[in-house]
C-alpha positions in Angstrom: 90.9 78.4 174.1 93.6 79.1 176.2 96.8 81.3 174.9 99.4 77.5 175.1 96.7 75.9 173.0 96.7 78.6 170.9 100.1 78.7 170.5 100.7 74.5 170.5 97.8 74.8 167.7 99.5 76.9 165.4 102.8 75.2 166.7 101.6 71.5 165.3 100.0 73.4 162.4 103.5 74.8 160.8 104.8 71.8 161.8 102.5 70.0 159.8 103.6 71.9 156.5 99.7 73.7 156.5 100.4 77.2 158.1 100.9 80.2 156.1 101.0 83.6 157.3 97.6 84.1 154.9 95.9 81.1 156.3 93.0 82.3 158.7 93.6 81.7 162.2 96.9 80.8 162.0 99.6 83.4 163.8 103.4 83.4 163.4 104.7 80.8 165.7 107.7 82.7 167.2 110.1 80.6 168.8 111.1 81.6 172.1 112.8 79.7 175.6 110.8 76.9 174.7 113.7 76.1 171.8 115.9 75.9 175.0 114.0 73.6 176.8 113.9 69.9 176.3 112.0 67.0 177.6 114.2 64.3 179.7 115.5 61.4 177.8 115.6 59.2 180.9 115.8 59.6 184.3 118.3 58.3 186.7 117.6 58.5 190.5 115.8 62.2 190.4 118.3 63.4 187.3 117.3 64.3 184.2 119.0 63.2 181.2 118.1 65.3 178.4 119.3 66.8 174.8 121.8 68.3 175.7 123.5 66.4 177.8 123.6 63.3 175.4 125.3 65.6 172.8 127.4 67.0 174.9 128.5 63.4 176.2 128.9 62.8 172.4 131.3 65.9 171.7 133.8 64.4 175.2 133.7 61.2 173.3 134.5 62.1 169.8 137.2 64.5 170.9 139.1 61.7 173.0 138.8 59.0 170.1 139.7 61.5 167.9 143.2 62.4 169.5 143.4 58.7 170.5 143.3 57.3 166.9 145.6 60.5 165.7 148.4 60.0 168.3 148.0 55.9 169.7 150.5 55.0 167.0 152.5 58.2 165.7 154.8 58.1 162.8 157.6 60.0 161.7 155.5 60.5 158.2 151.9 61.3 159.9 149.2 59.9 158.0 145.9 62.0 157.0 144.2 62.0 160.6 147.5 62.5 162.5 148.4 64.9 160.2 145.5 67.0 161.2 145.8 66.2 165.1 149.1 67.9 164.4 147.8 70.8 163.3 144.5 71.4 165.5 146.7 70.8 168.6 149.7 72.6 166.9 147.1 75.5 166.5 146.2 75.7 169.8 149.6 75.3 171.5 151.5 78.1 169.1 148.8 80.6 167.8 147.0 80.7 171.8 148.9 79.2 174.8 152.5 79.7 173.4 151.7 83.1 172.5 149.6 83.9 176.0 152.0 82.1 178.2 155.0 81.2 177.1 157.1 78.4 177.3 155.6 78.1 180.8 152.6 77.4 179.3 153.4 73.7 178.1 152.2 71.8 180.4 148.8 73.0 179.9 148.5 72.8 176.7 146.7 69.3 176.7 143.9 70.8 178.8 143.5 74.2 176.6 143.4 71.7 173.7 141.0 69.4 174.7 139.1 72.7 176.1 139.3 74.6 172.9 137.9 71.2 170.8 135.0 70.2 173.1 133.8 74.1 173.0 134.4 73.5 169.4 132.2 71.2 168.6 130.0 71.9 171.2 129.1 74.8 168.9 128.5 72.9 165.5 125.9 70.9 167.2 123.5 73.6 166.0 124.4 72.6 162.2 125.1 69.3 162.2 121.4 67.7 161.5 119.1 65.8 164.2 121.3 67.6 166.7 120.8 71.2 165.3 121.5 73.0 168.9 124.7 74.1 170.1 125.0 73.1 173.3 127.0 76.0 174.8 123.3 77.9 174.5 122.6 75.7 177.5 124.6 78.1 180.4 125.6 75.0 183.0 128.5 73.7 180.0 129.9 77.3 179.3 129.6 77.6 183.6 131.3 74.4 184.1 134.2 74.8 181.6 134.4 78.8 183.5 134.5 77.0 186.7 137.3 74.9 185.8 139.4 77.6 184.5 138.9 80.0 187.3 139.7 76.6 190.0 143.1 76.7 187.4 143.7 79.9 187.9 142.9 80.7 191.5 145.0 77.5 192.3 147.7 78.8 190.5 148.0 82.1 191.7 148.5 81.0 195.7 150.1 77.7 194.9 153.0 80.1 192.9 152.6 83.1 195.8 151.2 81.7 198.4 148.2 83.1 200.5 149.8 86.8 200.3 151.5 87.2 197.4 148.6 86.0 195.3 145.8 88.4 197.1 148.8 90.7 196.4 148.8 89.3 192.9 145.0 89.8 192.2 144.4 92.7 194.0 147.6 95.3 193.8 148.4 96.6 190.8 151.4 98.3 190.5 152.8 102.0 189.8 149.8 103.5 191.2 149.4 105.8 193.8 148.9 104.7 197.2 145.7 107.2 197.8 144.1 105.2 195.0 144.2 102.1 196.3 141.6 102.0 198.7 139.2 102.1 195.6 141.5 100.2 193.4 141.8 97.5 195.4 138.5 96.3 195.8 137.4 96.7 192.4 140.7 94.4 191.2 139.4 91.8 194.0 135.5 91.7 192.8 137.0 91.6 189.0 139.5 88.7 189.5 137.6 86.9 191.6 134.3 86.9 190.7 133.2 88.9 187.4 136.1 87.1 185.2 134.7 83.5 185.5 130.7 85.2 185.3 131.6 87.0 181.7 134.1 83.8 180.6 130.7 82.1 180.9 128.3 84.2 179.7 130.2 85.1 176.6 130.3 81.9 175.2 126.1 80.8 176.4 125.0 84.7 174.5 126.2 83.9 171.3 125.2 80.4 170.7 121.9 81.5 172.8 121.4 84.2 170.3 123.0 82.8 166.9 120.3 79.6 167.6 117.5 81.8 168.3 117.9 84.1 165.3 118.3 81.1 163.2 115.2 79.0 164.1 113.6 82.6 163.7 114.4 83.1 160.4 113.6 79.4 159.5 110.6 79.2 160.8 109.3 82.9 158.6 111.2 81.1 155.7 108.1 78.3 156.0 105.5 80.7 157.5 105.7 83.1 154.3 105.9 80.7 151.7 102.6 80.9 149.7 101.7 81.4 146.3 101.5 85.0 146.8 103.5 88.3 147.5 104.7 86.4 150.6 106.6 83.5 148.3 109.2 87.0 148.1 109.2 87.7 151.9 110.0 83.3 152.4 112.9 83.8 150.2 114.6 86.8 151.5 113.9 84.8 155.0 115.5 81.6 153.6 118.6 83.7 152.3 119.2 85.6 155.5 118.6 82.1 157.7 121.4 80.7 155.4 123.6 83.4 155.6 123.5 83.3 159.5 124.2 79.8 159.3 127.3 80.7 157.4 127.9 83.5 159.7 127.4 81.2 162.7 130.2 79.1 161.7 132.3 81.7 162.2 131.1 82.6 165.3 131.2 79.1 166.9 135.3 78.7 166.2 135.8 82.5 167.3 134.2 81.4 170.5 136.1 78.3 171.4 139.4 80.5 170.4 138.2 83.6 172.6 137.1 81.1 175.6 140.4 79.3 175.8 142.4 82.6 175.1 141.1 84.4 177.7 141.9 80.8 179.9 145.2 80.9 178.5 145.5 84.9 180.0 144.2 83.9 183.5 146.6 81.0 183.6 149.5 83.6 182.6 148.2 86.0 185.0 148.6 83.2 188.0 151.8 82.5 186.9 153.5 86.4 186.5 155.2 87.8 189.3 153.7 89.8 191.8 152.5 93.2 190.5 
């Protein structure tokens, strides 16, 4: 038998409810890239719809009717749902963009909001049930929402300075001395322009890759060691440490949209600062 029968065999068996780590023949299941990968949905002239992309289409959808129904028909006295409209996009526009920006900062708050929300709930896809995967673990949506923000801020920074000003801008920082520069200055240039949108990316995809993987881990031992024996103790302590990441990973998901668009909202500043 080859090792993927083995491992579909044991696979189909847990799933089955009959594998236990003291049943004969049957080895702990570990999940691995394969919880990342999903079959296609549909396919539409060579492109493959899968998982993801249906809940991230989801996530764009609820966040616009969301906003919509809160603001359509504002009041004076806000009702429950424009009430908390007011306060998610109040959150956003005071506590990150307000506070990174400024008062110049306005006019993007609508796109930091509707950033910071799809992220968001992006993220709680891994909890919410039949979903239970946060799409940000899939790295083209964290590189897309990186690609945007760096197309922000790179168009910013030479439609404010023009072609000069903003290499000026990105690369030369100031009150240093000029035998320094010919190693400061490239390292400014590959940091701006290249590393910042990579690690705006790749924070966001490493937590929700590793939160997800550490709690389909610990879910799957919670099953594996539950038997009528010394390993009913071990499924237990598994089942309380895969709920207390779960917990833990609620945390993580809002930190993640905030950091994300915080770090968008610094960029944008950047662009928008004077000269160094």
């Amino acid at each position: 038998m080859t090792k993927e029968s083995v491992v579909g065999t044991e696979l189909r068996s847990l799933a089955s409810g009959s594998c236990h780590f003291n049943d004969a023949g049957c080895g702990f299941p570990a999940p691995g890239l394969n919880e990342f990968q999903f079959e296609p949905i549909f396919t539409v002239g060579g492109v493959e719809f899968n998982k993801p992309m249906l809940l991230s289409m989801i996530v764009a959808v609820l966040v616009v009717l969301f906003f919509w129904a809160s603001f359509a028909k504002p009041k004076l006295v806000p009702g429950k749902l424009q009430l908390v409209g007011e306060i998610g996009y109040d959150f956003v526009k005071r506590s990150i963009v307000l506070e990174t920006i400024g008062k110049k900062g306005e006019k993007y708050v609508p796109m930091l909001v509707s950033m910071f929300f799809f992220i968001w709930l992006m993220n709680i896809m891994s909890i919410i049930p039949f979903a239970q995967f946060p799409v940000t673990a899939a790295i083209a949506f964290p590189a897309g929402l990186a690609a945007v923000v760096w197309v922000t801020y790179m168009g910013l920074t030479f439609k404010k300075h023009g072609f000069v000003g903003g290499m000026k801008n990105l690369c030369w920082p100031s009150g240093i001395p000029g035998w320094v520069m010919f190693i400061l200055v490239p390292i400014e240039f590959f940091s701006n322009i290249f590393v910042r949108p990579f690690t705006l990316a790749v924070r966001a995809f490493a937590n929700m890759f590793a939160g997800h993987l550490l709690i389909v881990m610990f879910s799957i031992a919670s099953w594996y060691l539950l038997s009528p024996s010394l390993g009913a103790l071990y499924g237990s302590v598994s089942f309380v440490v895969a709920a207390g990441l779960t917990a833990f990973e609620l945390l993580v998901q809002f930190l993640q949209a905030y950091i994300f668009v915080m770090l968008a909202s610094s960029y944008i500043a950047g662009a928008l600062e004077e000269a160094h």
